[in-house]
Backbone as CSV, one residue per row, in Angstrom:
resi,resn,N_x,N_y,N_z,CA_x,CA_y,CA_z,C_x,C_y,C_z
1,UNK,-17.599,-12.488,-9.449,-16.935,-12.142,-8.217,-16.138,-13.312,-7.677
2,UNK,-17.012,-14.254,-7.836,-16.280,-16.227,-7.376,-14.731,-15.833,-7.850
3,UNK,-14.991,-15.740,-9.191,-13.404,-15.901,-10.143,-12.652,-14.584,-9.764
4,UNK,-12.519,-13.687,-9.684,-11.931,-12.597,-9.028,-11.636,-12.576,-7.853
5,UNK,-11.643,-13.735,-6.574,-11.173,-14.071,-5.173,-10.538,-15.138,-5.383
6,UNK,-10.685,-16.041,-6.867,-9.615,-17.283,-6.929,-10.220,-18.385,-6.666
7,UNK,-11.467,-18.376,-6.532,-12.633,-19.286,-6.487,-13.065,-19.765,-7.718
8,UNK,-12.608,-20.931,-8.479,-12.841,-22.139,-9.184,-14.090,-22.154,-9.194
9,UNK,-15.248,-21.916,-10.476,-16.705,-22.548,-9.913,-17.222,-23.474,-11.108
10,UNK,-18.351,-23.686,-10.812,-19.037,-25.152,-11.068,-19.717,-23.952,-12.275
11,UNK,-19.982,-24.123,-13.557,-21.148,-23.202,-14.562,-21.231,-24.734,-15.249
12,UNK,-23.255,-23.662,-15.588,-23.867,-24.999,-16.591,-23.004,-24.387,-18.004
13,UNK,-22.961,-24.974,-18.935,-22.575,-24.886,-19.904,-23.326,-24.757,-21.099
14,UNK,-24.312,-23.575,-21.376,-24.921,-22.340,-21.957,-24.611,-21.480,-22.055
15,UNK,-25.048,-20.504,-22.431,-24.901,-19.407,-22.681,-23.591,-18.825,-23.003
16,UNK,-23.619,-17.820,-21.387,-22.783,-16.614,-21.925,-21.591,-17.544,-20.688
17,UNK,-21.970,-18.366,-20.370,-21.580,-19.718,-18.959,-20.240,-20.256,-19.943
18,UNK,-20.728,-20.553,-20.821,-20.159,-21.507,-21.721,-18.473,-20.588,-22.229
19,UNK,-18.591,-19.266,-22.456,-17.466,-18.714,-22.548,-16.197,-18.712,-21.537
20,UNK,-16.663,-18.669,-20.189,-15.840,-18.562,-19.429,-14.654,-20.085,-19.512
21,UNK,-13.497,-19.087,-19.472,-12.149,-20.329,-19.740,-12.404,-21.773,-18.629
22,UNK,-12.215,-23.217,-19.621,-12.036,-24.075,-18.730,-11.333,-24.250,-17.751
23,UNK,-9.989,-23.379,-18.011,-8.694,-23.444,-16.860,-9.254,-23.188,-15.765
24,UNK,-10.363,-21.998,-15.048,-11.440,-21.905,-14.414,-12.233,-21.985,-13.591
25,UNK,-12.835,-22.911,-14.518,-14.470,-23.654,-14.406,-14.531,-24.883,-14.767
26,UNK,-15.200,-25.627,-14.154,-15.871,-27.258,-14.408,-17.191,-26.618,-15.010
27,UNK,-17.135,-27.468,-16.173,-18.832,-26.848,-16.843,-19.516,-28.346,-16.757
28,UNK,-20.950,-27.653,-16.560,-21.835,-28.997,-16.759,-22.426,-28.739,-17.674
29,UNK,-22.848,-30.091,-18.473,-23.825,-29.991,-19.382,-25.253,-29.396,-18.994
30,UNK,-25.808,-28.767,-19.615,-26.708,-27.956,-19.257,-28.149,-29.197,-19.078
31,UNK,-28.389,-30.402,-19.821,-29.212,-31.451,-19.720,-29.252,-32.017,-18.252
32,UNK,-30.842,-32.242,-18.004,-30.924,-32.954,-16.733,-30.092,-34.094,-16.520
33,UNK,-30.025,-34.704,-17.522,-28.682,-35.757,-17.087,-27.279,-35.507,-17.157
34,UNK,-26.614,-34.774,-17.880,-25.725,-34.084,-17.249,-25.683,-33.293,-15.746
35,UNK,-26.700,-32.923,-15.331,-26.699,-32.263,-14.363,-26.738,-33.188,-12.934
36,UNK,-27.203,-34.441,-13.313,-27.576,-35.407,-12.165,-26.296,-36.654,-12.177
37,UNK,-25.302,-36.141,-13.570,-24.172,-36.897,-13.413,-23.258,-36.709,-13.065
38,UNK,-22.766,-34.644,-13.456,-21.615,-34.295,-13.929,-21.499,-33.704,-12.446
39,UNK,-22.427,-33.002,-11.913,-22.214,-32.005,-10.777,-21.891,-32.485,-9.882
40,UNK,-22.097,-33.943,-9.137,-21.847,-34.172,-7.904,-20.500,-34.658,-8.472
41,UNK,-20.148,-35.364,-9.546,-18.816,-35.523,-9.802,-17.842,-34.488,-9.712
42,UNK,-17.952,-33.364,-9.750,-17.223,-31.999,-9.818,-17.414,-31.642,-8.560
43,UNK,-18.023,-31.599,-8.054,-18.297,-30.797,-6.258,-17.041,-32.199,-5.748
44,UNK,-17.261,-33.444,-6.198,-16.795,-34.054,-5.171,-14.803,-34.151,-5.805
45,UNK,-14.796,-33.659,-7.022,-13.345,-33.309,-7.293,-12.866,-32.433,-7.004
46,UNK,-13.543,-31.395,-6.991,-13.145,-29.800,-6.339,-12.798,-29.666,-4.639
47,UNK,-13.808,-30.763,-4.142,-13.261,-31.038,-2.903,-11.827,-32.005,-2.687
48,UNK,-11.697,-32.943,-3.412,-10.462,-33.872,-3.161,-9.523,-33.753,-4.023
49,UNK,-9.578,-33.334,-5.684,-8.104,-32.966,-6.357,-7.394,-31.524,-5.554
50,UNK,-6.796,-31.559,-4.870,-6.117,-30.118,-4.120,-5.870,-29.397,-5.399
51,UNK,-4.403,-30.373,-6.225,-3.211,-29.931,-7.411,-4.565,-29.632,-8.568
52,UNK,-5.760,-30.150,-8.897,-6.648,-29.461,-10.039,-7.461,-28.395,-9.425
53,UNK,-7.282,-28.303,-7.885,-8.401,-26.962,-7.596,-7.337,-25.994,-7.409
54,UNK,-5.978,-25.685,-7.178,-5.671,-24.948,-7.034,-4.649,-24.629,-8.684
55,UNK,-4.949,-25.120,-9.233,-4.803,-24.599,-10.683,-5.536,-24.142,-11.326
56,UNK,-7.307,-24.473,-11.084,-8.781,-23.571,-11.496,-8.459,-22.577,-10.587
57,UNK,-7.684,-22.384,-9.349,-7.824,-20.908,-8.728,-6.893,-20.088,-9.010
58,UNK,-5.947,-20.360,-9.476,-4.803,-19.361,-10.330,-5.246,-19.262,-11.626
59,UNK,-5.983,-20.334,-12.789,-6.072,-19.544,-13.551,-7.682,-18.539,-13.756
60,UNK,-8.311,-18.323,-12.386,-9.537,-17.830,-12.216,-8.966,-16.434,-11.912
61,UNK,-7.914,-16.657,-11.103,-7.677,-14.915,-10.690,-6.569,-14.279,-11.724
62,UNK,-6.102,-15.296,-12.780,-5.519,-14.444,-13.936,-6.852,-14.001,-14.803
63,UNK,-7.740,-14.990,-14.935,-9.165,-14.807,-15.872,-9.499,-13.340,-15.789
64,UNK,-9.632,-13.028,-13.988,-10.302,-11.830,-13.639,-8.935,-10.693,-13.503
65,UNK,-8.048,-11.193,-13.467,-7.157,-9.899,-13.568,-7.479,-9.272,-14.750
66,UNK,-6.789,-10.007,-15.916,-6.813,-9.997,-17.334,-8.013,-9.432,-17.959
67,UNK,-9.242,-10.428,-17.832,-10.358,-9.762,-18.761,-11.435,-9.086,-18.204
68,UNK,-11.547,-9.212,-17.134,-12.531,-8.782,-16.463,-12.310,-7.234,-15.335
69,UNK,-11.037,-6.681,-15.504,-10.206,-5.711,-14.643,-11.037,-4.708,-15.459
């Protein structure tokens, strides 16, 4: 639903997580240390790159036009 309003999100990088396009998503490594490295690094880019969050939000709402319609 995130990616279908144009909302950029944070996925661990498993599973069925791991498919969704990088254009996107910031993936974290699914390891506790990835998780205690990568995430606050990404929350705190998603807040301050404007020009990289609003390019994860165009290509989130083509993601969900496209494959998920």
């Amino acid at each position: 639903r995130a990616l279908a309003f144009g909302i950029p999100c944070i996925v661990n990088n498993h599973g069925w997580y791991a498919e969704l396009p990088d254009g996107a998503t910031w993936k974290v490594d699914p390891s506790l240390e990835g998780c205690t490295r990568e995430l606050p690094m990404f929350l705190i880019r998603s807040l301050l790159d404007r020009d990289e969050r609003a390019a994860k939000a165009e290509a989130a709402l083509t993601y969900a036009r496209d494959t998920l319609a």
